[in-house]
C-alpha positions in Angstrom: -25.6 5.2 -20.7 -26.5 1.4 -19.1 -24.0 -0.3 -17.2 -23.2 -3.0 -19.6 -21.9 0.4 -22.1 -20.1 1.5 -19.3 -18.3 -1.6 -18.7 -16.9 -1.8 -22.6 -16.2 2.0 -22.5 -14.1 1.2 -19.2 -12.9 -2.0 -20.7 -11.3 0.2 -23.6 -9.7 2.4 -21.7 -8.0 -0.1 -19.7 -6.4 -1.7 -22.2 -5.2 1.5 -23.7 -3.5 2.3 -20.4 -2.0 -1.5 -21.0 -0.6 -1.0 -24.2 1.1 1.9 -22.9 3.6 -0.7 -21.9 6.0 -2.6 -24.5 3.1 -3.7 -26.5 2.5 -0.6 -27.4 5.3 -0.5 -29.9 4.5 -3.4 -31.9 1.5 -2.0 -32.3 2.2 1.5 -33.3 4.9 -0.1 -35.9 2.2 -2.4 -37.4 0.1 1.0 -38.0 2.7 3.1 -39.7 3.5 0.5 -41.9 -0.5 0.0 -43.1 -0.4 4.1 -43.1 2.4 4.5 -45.5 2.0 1.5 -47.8 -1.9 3.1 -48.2 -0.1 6.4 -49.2 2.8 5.2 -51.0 0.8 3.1 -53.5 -3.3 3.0 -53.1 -3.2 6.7 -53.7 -3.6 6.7 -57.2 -6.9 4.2 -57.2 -9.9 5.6 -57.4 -13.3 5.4 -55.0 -11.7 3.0 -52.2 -14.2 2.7 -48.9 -12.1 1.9 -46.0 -14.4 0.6 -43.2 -13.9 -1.5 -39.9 -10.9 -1.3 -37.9 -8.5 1.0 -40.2 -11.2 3.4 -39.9 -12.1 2.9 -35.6 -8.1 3.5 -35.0 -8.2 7.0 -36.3 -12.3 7.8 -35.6 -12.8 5.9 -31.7 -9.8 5.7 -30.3 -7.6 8.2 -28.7 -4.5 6.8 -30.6 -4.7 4.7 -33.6 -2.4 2.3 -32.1 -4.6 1.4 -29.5 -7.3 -0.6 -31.9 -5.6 -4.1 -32.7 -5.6 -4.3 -36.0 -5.7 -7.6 -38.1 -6.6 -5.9 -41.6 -7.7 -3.2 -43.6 -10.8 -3.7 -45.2 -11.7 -2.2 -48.5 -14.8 -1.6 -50.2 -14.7 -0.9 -54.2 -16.6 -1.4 -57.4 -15.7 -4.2 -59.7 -13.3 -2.5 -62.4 -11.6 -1.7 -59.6 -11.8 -5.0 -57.4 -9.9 -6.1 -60.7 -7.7 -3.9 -60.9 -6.7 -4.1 -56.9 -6.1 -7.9 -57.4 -3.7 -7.7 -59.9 -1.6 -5.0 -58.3 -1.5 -6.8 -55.4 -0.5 -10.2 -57.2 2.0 -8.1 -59.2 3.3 -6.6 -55.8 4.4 -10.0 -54.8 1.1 -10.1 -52.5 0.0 -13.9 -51.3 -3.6 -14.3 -51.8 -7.0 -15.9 -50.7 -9.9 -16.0 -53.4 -13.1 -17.7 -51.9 -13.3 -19.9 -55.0 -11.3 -21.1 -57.4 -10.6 -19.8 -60.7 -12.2 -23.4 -62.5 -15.6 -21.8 -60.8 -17.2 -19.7 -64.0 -17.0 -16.3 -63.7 -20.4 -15.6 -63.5 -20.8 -17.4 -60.5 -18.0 -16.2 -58.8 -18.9 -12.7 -59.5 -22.0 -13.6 -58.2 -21.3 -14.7 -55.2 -17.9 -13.9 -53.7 -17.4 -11.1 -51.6 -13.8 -10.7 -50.7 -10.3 -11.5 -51.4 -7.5 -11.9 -49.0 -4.3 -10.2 -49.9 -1.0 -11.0 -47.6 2.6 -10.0 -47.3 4.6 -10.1 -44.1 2.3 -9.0 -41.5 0.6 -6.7 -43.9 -3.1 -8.1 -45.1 -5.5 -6.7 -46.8 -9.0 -7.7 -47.6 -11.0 -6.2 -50.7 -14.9 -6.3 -50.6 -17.0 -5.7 -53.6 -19.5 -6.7 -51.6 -19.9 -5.6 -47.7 -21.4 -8.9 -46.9 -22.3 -12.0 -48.5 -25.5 -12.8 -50.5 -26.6 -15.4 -48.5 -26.4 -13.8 -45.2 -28.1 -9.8 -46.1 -27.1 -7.8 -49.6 -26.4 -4.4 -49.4 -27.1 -2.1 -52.6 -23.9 -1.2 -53.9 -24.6 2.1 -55.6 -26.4 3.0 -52.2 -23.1 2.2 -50.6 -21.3 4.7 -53.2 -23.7 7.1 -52.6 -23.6 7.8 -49.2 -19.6 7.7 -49.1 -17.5 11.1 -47.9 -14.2 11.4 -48.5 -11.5 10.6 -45.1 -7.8 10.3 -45.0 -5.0 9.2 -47.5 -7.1 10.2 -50.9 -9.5 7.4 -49.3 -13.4 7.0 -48.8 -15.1 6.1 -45.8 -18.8 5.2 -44.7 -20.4 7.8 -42.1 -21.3 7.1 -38.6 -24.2 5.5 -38.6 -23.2 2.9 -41.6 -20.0 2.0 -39.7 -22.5 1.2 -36.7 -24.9 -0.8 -38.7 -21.8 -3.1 -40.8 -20.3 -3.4 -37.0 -23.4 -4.9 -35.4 -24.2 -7.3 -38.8 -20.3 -8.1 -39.5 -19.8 -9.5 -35.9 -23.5 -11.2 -36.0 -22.6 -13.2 -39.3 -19.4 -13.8 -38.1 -20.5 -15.5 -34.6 -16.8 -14.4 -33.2 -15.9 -13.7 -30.0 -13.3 -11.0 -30.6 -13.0 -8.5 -27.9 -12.1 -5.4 -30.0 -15.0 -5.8 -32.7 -17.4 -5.3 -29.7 -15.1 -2.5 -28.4 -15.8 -0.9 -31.8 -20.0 -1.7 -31.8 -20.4 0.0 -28.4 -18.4 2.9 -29.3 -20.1 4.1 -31.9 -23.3 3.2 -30.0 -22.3 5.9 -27.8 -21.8 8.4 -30.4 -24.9 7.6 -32.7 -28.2 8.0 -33.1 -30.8 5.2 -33.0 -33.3 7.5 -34.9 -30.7 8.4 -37.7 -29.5 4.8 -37.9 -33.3 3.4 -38.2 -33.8 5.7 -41.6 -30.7 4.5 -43.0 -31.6 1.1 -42.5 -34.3 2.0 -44.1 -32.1 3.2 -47.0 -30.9 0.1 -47.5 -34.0 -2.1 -46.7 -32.4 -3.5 -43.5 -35.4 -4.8 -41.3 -34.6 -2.2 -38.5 -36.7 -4.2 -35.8 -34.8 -7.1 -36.3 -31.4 -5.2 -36.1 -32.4 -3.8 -33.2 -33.1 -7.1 -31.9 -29.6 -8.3 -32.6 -27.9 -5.3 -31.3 -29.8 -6.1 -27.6 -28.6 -9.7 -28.3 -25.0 -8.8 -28.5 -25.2 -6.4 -25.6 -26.3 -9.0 -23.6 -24.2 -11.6 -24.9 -26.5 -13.8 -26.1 -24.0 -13.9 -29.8 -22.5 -16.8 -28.4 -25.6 -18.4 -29.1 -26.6 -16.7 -32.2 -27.3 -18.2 -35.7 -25.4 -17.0 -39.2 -28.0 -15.4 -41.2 -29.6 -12.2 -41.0 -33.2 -13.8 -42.1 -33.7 -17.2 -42.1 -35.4 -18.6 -44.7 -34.6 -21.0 -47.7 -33.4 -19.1 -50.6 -30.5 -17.9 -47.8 -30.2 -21.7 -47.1 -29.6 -22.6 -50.7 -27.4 -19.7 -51.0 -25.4 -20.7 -48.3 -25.3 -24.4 -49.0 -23.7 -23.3 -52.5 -21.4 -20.8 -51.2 -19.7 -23.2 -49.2 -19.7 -25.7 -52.1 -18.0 -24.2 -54.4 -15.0 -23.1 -52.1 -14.2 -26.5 -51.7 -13.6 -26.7 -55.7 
């Protein structure tokens, strides 16, 4: 293990020994009410891929409570991306929708990828995509296919797919959040670099050039990095429209 996984590993557990303090209870509330409103009324929904930080809390870190958690994300299919925006709307849920509803369907479906659903300190983001069209597309029935079944009558990716949406979802994003990279070299720890090279190749990721952004981040070279996976100009044009019709 290099010195620079060391240093997050030991980062991690520092701050878990930190929250033992007050913090600790804000925290731990925050996750039993995300726990039991997932139980209480997501349960009857069908095929829902939790992914991210929901998922670390439980799978990297001793206690759930110790991952800060801002969301939950949630990856489904289209009848049910529906289906989860109305319930949410219904359940007196504020909401976010990357473009308006003047935008014709067709191009919304096209390319929006996620809506933000909020309510107290409770939010919840829906994906019917993992990430946007402009930046890399993942093959949604590839996605469904290599789902197993996890906690609270709810989906989850394996291993090596949490890895791989980790590294790309903090690349695209260019953040600087702490706990994201907590999450990345985590599961770098526990995965397998051979295993995570074929399912790139699964979903027709250019493995070489992940790899190349995965040394980038571990050397902190993201501050620096740009917003697409490939450059080239059909993600330009993409990108250019994207951001065009939110302001509509």
């Amino acid at each position: 293990m290099n010195e620079q996984l060391k240093f997050f590993i030991n980062s991690c557990k520092t701050y878990n020994e930190f929250l033992d303090g007050k913090l600790i209870e804000i925290s731990k509330a925050h996750w039993i009410a995300y726990r039991l409103f997932i139980q209480n009324y997501l349960k009857d929904f069908n095929e829902l891929i939790v992914y991210k930080g929901f998922w670390s809390g439980y799978e990297l870190y001793e206690k759930p409570y110790y991952r800060f958690i801002a969301d939950v994300d949630i990856f489904t299919h289209d009848k049910n991306y529906e289906k989860l925006r109305k319930f949410f709307l219904d359940f007196g849920f504020k909401s976010y929708f990357q473009f308006s509803e003047k935008i014709p369907k067709f191009l919304r479906y096209k390319f929006e990828y996620e809506a933000l659903f909020f309510k107290n300190f409770l939010n919840f983001e829906i994906h019917r995509k993992i990430l946007p069209s402009y930046y890399i597309e993942l093959d949604n029935k590839k996605l469904f296919k290599r789902a197993i079944e996890w906690k609270f009558n709810l989906l989850t990716f394996p291993i090596e797919e949490q890895f791989i949406i980790s590294v790309l979802h903090f690349h695209k994003s260019a953040k600087k959040n702490l706990y994201w990279l907590w999450d990345i070299f985590i599961l770098y720890s526990r995965i397998e670099l051979k295993k995570v090279k074929e399912i790139c190749k699964y979903y027709s990721i250019d493995y070489e050039r992940f790899i190349e952004i995965f040394e980038e981040i571990k050397n902190g070279k993201f501050l620096e990095q740009n917003r697409f996976f490939k450059w080239n100009f059909k993600s330009w044009l993409k990108f250019v429209l994207f951001k065009t019709l939110q302001k509509l």
